[in-house]
C-alpha positions in Angstrom: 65.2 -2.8 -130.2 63.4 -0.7 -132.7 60.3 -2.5 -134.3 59.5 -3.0 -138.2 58.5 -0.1 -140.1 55.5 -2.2 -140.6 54.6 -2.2 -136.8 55.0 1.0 -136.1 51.8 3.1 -135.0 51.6 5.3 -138.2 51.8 9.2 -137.1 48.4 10.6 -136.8 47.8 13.3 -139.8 47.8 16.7 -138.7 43.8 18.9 -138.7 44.1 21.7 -141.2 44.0 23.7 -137.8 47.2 22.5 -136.3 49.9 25.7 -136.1 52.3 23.4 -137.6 50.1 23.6 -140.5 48.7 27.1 -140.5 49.7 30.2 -143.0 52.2 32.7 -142.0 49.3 35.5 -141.6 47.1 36.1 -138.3 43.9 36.2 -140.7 44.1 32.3 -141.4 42.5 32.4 -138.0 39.8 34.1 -139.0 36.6 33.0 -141.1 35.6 33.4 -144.5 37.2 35.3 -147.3 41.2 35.8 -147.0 40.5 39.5 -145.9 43.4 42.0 -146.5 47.1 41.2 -146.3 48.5 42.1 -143.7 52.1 41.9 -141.8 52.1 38.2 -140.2 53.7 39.9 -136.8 50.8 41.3 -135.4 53.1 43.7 -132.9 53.7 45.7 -135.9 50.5 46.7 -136.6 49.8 50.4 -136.4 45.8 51.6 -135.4 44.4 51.3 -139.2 45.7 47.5 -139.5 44.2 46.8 -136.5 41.0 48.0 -138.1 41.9 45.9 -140.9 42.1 42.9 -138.8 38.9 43.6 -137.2 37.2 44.1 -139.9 37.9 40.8 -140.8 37.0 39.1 -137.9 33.4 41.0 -138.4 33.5 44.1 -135.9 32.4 46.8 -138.8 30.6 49.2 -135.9 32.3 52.5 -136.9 32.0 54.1 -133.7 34.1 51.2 -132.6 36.9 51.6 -135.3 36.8 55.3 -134.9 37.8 54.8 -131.3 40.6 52.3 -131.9 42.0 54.9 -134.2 41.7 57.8 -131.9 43.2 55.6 -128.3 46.3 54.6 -131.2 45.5 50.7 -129.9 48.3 49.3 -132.2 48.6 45.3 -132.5 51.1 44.6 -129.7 48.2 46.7 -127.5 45.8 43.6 -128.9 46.8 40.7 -126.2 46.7 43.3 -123.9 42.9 44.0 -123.7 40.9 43.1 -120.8 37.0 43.4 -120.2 37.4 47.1 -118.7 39.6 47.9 -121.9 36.3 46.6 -123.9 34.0 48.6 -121.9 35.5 51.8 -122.8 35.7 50.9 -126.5 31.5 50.7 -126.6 31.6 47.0 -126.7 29.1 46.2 -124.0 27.5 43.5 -126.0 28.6 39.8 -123.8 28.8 37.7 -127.1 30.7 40.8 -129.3 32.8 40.7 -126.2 33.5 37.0 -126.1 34.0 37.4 -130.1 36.2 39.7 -129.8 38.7 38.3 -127.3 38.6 34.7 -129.0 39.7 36.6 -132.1 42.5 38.1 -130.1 43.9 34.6 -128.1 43.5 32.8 -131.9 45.5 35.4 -133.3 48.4 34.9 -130.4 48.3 31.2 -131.1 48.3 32.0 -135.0 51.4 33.5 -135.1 53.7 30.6 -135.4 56.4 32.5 -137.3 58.6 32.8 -134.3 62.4 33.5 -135.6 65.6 31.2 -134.3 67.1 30.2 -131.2 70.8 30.1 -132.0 73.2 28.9 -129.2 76.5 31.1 -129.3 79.3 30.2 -127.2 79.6 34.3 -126.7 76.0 34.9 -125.8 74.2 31.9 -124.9 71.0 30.6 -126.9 70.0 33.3 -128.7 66.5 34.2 -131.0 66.4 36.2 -134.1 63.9 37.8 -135.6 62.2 35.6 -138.9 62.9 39.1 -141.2 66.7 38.0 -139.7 66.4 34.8 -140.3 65.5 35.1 -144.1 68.6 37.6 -144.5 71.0 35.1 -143.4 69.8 32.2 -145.3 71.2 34.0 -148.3 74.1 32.8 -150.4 75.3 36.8 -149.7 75.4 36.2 -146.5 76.6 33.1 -145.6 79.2 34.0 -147.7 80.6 35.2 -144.7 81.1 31.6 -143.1 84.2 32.2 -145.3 85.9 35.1 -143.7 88.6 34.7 -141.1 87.7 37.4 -138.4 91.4 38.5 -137.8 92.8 37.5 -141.0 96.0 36.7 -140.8 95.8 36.5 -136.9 94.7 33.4 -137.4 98.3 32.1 -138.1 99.8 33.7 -135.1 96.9 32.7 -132.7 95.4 29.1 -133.3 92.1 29.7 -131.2 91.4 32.5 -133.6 89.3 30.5 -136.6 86.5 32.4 -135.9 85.2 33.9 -138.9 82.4 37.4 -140.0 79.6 35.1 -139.6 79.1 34.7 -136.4 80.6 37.8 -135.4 77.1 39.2 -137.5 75.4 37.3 -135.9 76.7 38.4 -132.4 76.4 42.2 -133.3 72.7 41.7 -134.9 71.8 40.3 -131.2 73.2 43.2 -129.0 71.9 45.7 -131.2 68.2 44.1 -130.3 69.3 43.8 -126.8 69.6 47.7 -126.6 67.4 49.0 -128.9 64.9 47.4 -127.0 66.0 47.9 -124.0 65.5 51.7 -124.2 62.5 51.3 -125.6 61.0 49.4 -122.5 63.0 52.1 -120.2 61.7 54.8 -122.3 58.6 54.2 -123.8 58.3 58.4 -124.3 60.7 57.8 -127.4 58.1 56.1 -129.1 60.9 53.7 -130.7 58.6 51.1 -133.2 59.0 48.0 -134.3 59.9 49.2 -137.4 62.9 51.6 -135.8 63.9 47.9 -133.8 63.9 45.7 -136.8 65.9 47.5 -139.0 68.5 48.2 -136.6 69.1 44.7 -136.0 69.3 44.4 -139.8 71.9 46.8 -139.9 74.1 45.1 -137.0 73.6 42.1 -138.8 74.4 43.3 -142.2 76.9 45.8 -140.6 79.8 43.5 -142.3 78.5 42.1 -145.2 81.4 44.1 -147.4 84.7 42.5 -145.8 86.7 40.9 -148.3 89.3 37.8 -148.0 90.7 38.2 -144.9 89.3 41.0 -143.4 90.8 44.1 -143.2 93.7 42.7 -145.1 91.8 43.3 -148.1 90.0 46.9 -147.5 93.1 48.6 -145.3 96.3 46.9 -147.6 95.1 45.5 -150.8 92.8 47.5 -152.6 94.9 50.5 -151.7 98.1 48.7 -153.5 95.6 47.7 -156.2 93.4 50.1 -156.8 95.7 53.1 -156.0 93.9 57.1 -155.4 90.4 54.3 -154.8 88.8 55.7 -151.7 86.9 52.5 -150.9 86.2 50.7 -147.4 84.4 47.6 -146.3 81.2 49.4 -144.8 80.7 50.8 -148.5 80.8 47.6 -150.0 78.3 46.3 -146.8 75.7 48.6 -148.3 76.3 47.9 -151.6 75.9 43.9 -150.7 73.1 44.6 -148.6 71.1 46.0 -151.5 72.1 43.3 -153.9 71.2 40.4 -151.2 67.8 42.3 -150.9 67.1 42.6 -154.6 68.3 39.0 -155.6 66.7 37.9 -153.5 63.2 39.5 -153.4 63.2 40.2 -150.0 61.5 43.6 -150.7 58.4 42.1 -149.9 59.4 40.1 -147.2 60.0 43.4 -145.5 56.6 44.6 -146.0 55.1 41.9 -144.8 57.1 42.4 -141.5 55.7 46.1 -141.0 58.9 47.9 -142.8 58.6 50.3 -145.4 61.4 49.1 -148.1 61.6 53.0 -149.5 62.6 55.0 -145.8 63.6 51.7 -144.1 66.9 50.2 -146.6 68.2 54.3 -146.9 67.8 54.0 -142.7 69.9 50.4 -142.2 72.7 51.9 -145.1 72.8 55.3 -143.1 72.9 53.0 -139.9 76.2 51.4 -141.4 78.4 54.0 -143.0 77.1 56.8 -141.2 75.9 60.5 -142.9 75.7 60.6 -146.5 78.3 61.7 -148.4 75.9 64.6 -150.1 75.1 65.8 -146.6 76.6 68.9 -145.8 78.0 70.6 -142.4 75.8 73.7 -141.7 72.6 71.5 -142.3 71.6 70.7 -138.7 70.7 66.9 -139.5 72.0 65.0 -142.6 70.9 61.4 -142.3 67.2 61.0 -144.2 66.2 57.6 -142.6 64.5 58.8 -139.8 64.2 62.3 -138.0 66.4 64.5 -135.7 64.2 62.7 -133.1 65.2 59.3 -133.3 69.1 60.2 -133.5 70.0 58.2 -130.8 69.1 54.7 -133.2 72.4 56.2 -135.1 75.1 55.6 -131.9 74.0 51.7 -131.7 75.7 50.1 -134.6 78.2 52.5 -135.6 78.7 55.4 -133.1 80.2 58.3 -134.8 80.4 60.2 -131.8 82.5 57.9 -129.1 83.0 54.4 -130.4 80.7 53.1 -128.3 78.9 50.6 -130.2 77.1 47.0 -130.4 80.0 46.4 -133.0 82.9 46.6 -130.0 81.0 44.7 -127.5 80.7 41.8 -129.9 84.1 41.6 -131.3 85.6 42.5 -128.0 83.9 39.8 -126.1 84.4 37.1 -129.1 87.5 38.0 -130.4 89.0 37.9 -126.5 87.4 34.3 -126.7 89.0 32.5 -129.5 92.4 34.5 -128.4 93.2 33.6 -125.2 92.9 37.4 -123.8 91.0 38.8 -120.6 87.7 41.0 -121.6 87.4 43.1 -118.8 84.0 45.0 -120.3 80.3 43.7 -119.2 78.5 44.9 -122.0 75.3 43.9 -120.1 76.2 46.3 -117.4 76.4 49.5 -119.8 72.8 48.2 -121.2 71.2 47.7 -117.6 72.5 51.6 -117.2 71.9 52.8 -120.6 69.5 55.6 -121.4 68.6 58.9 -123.8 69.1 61.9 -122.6 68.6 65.5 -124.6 71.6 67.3 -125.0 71.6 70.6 -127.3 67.8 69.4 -129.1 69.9 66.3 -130.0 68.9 62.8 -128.0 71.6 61.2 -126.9 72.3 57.6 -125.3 74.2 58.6 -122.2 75.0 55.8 -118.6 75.4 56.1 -115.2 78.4 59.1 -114.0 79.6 55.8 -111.7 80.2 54.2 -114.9 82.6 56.5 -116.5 85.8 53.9 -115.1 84.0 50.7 -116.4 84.3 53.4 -119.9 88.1 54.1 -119.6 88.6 49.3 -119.3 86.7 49.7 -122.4 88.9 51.6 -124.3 92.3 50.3 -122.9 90.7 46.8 -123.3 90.7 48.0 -127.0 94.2 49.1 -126.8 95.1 45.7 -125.6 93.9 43.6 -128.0 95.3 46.3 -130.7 99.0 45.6 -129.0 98.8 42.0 -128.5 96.8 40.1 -131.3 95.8 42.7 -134.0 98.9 44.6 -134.7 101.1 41.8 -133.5 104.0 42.0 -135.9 104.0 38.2 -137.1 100.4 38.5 -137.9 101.0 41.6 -139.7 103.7 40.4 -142.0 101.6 37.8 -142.8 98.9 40.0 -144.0 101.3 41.7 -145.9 102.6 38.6 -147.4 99.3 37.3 -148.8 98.9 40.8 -150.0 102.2 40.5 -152.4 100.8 37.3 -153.6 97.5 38.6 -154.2 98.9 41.7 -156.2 100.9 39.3 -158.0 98.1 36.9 -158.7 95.2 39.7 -159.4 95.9 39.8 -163.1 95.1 36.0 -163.9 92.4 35.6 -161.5 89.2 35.7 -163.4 86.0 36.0 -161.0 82.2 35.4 -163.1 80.2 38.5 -162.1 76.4 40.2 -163.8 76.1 39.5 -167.2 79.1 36.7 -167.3 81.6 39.4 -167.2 84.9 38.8 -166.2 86.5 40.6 -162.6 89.9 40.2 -161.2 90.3 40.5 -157.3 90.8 44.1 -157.3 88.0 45.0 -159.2 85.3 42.7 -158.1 84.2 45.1 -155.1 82.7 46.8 -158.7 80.0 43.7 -158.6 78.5 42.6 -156.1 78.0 39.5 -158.3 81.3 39.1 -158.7 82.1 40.7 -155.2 79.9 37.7 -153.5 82.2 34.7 -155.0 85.1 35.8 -153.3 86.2 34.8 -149.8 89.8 34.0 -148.2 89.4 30.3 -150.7 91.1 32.6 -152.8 94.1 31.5 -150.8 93.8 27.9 -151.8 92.6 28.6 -155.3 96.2 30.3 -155.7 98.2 27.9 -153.5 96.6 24.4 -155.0 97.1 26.3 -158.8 99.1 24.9 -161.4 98.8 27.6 -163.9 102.6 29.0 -164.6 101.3 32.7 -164.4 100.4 32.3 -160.7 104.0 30.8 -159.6 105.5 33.7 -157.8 102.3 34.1 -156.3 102.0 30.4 -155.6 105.4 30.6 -153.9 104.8 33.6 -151.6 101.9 31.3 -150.1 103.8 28.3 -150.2 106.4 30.5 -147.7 103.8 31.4 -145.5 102.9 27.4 -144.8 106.6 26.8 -144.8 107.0 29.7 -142.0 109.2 31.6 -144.3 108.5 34.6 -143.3 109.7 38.4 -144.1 112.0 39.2 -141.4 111.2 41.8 -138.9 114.3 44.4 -138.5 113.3 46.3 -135.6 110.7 48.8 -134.4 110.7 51.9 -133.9 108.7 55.5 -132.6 108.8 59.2 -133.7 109.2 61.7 -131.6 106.7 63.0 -129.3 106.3 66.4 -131.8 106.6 64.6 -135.0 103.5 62.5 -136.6 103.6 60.8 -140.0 101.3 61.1 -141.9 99.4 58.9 -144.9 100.5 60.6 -147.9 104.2 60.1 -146.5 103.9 56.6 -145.7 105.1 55.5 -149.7 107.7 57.4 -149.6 109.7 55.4 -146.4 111.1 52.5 -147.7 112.8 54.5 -150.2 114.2 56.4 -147.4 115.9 53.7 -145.6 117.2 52.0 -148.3 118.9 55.2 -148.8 120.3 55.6 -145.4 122.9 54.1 -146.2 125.3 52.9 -142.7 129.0 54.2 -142.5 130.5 50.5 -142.7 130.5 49.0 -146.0 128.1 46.3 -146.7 128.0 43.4 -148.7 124.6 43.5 -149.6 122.7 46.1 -151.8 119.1 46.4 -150.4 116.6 48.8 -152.5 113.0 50.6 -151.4 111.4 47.2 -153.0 112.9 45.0 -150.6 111.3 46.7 -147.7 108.5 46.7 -146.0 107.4 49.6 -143.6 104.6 50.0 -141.4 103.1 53.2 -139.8 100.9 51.4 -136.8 98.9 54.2 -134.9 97.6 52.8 -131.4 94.8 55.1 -130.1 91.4 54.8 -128.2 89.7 55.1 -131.4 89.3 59.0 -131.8 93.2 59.2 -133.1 94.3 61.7 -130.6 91.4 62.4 -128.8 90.0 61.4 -125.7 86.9 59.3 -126.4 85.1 59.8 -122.8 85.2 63.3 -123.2 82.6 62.9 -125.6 80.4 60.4 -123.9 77.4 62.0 -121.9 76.5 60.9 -118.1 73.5 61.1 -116.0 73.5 60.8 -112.3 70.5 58.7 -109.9 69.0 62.2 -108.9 68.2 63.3 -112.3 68.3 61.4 -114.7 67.4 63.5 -117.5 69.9 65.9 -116.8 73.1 64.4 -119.5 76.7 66.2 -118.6 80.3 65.2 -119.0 82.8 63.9 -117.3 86.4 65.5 -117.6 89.6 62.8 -116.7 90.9 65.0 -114.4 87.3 64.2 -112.4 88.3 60.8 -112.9 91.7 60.0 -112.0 94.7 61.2 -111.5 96.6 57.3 -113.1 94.5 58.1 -116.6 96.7 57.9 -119.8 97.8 62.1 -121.0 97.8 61.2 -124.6 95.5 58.9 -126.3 97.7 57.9 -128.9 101.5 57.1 -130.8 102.9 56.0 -133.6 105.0 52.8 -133.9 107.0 52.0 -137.3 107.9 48.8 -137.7 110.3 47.5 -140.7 110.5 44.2 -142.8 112.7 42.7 -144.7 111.7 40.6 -147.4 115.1 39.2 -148.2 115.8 36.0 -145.9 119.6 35.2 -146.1 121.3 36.5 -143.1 123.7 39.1 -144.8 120.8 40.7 -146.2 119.1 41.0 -142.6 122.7 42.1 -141.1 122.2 44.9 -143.6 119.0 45.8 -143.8 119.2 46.2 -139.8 121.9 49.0 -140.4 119.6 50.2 -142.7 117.6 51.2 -140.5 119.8 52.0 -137.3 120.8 54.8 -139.4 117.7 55.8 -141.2 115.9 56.1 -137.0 119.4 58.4 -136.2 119.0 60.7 -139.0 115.6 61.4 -138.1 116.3 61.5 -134.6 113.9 58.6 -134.0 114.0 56.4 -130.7 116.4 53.6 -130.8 115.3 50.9 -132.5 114.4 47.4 -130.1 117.7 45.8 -130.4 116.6 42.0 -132.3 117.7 38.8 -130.7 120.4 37.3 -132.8 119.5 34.1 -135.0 121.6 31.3 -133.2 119.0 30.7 -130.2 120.2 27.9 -128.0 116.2 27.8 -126.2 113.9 27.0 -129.2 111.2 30.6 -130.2 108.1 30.9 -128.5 105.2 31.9 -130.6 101.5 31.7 -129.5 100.6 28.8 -131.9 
């Protein structure tokens, strides 16, 4: 039984000096004046701050400072000093000594700015660095609470509610997890903590620029909407990750946690999207964030050169989670074995040869999850049905952006104002509307809580010598609404009432191999990085890496209008001497359809 608030033993105030209490800078542990501002982690000190901090504390001998400089004792070096350290910095003195090491242990215990522990069902409890921290408590970011995952997945696959948020999270993690790894492996790279930081930024950030629904928005919307617009989600990442920075005033946050805004934010954008666009191919290194020497830090968010990224591991792992699906890749393995390697003056982040099979379940895990849950057909069609309603909604909706001027759907990735406002509530906002302009949009989402969905006709594949490709892919529903079958039908079907899809399954490289281009190191030498043929491999190895599949919808729902569209397309895959299309299980089941939800 709780006693009376006015029995209670009142809570003793806290001393000035309690770390509860304390600034956010080391110097608060020192005396006097506030000295000069420095970062508040003292690990990111280079030789001159350390100076600084000395300074400070009252340790002006020159000789001494000169020394520090020229033995590059940086601040994580600090905790490290022991009396023989002392010695050969010329303090003989016992009381400097004494000094000096209280200054040292007060600075440890000063530092109370100490990040997050998170607990994520994916990787456990989890802590992020304060610079982290201060990103994600940002309206820009948590917009991204808001953000199914997989999109229209979600209807096809209940467990899949996860949403960008913690999949940013997840990503910002692993990228520490290796970064630093190599660093403790290979302390000849001379990775900083300013190189570590700002790549866990960038995996954190690495997905700030999805729109409602994921890649329903960047890989079928804005291309309907915003037709001949070359514009994906890691190019609106960048451009939210500099308005979150700037309205935000984190600027100097940055500074204060050892990074230098100016080389730093061009090296987290470069980190995301890759070279820039200026960049050209005889210059022998493009990016501008940091030198040909640190290129390795560019294959650990988004590897350009094999797909092997902190990106995968996250969403394969999570995403295998929430739907049901066997992850067969131990991403803490490939860090345990990961390491740089030079290959052609470039540094490279190369593994053990013995891991080259764990490699080949990492890519056809990929394939997998591509087959089962994120090309599934249902899911698909779904996407593509909140995709019609969002065409037909985008000139109505009106979305507040810089300024108080007015963006529709399609043209709010042109503000990052506007652009942070909308999320998939856009659904409801549309579905819960009564405004008469939004009806047949309102209706298309209605059918997709209803389950009246487009109708899938069939599926098909190309030859093995024919590929089609993007510029062709508008062209196809015209062409089998004009295949027109030898029977007579009853029902007139045009290119509008059609839906086709061009789905390309691949390890990630279209049709190339991705292990070819991953570089292996063996126990006897490991700084000696070669590759690994698949013929070294094994002999039960996939020949082509990837195929075509083109699936067709109907959008009409009565049965003659299915009957026809069906011979539609029987016809259309004949005249283009296209496999056989899956033969479609007629409507009058007598065992009720199995779906995953």
């Amino acid at each position: 039984m709780q006693r009376a608030d006015s029995e209670r033993t009142p809570k003793r105030p806290r001393c000035d000096g309690s770390p509860k209490t304390q600034a956010n800078t080391p110097l608060a542990a020192a005396e006097g004046s506030p000295g000069p501002k420095l970062p508040p982690n003292h690990k990111a000190w280079d030789p001159e701050q350390v100076c600084d901090f000395l300074k400070h504390c009252g340790f002006s001998d020159p000789g001494l400072l000169d020394r520090i400089r020229e033995k590059k004792i940086t601040g994580a070096l600090l905790p490290c000093l022991d009396e023989s350290h002392l010695d050969n910095l010329g303090i003989s003195s016992l009381l400097e000594r004494k000094k000096l090491l209280n200054s040292i242990q007060q600075l440890s215990r000063t530092h109370v700015d100490t990040g997050k522990v998170i607990n994520d069902p994916i990787h456990g409890h989890i802590e992020l660095h304060p610079l982290l921290i201060r990103i994600i408590d940002t309206p820009q970011f948590q917009r991204l609470r808001y953000i199914k995952q997989l999109g229209g997945t979600y209807y096809v696959f209940p467990g899949a509610s996860h949403n960008r948020f913690e999949h940013s999270l997840g990503v910002g993690y692993l990228a520490g997890c290796l970064v630093r790894a190599l660093s403790e492996k290979q302390p000849e790279l001379q990775i900083s903590e300013r190189d570590m930081l700002s790549v866990q930024i960038a995996g954190l950030c690495h997905d700030l620029g999805h729109g409602p629904f994921s890649h329903m928005f960047d890989g079928r919307f804005i291309p309907l909407a915003r037709q001949g617009m070359k514009w994906k989600h890691e190019q609106g990442s960048v451009d939210m990750f500099e308005h979150l920075v700037d309205s935000n005033g984190l600027r100097a946050v940055m500074e204060e946690y050892g990074l230098i805004p100016e080389e730093d934010i061009c090296f987290i954008k470069e980190l995301i999207t890759g070279p820039p666009e200026s960049s050209t191919e005889d210059s022998s290194w493009s990016y501008k964030g940091r030198p040909i020497e640190k290129s390795f830090l560019y294959e650990i968010v988004a590897n350009k050169k094999n797909g092997i990224d902190v990106d995968k591991w996250d969403y394969f792992a999570r995403d295998c989670h929430h739907l049901g699906i066997q992850n067969n890749f131990d991403h803490k393995r490939y860090i345990k074995f990961a390491r740089v390697c030079k290959v052609d003056n470039m540094l490279h982040i190369c593994t053990r040869e013995k891991e080259v099979g764990n490699l080949y379940d990492m890519f056809h895990t990929r394939n997998c999850l591509y087959r089962r849950a994120y090309q599934h057909k249902v899911g698909n069609i779904i996407d593509a049905m909140i995709t019609d309603a969002f065409l037909k909604a985008d000139p109505y909706i009106e979305i507040p952006g810089a300024g108080g001027k007015k963006y529709h759907i399609s043209t709010a990735i042109d503000d990052m104002e506007a652009y942070s406002k909308l999320t998939d509530n856009i659904f409801l906002e549309i579905l819960y509307s009564t405004d008469p302009k939004l009806d047949a949009a309102r209706e298309i989402l209605k059918n997709i809580e209803r389950r009246n969905l487009y109708k899938c006709v069939g599926q098909t594949q190309p030859d093995v010598k024919t590929k089609i490709e993007k510029e062709d892919y508008e062209e196809l529903p015209g062409g089998i609404a004009n295949a027109k079958p030898d029977e007579m039908q009853l029902v007139e079907l045009k290119a509008e009432d059609f839906i086709v899809e061009v789905v390309n399954m691949d390890y990630g490289m279209e049709d190339k191999n991705p292990v070819d281009h991953v570089y292996f190191y063996c126990k006897s030498d490991p700084s000696k990085a070669f590759l690994i043929r698949k013929s070294q491999v094994s002999q039960l190895l996939p020949e082509k890496f990837e195929e075509q599949l083109i699936r067709v919808y109907c959008k009409k729902l009565d049965k003659a209008s299915f009957f026809a569209a069906q011979q539609h397309f029987v016809k259309w895959c004949s005249d283009k001497n296209f496999s056989k299309p899956q033969e479609k299980e007629p409507e009058h089941r007598t065992t009720p359809k199995l779906r995953e939800d």
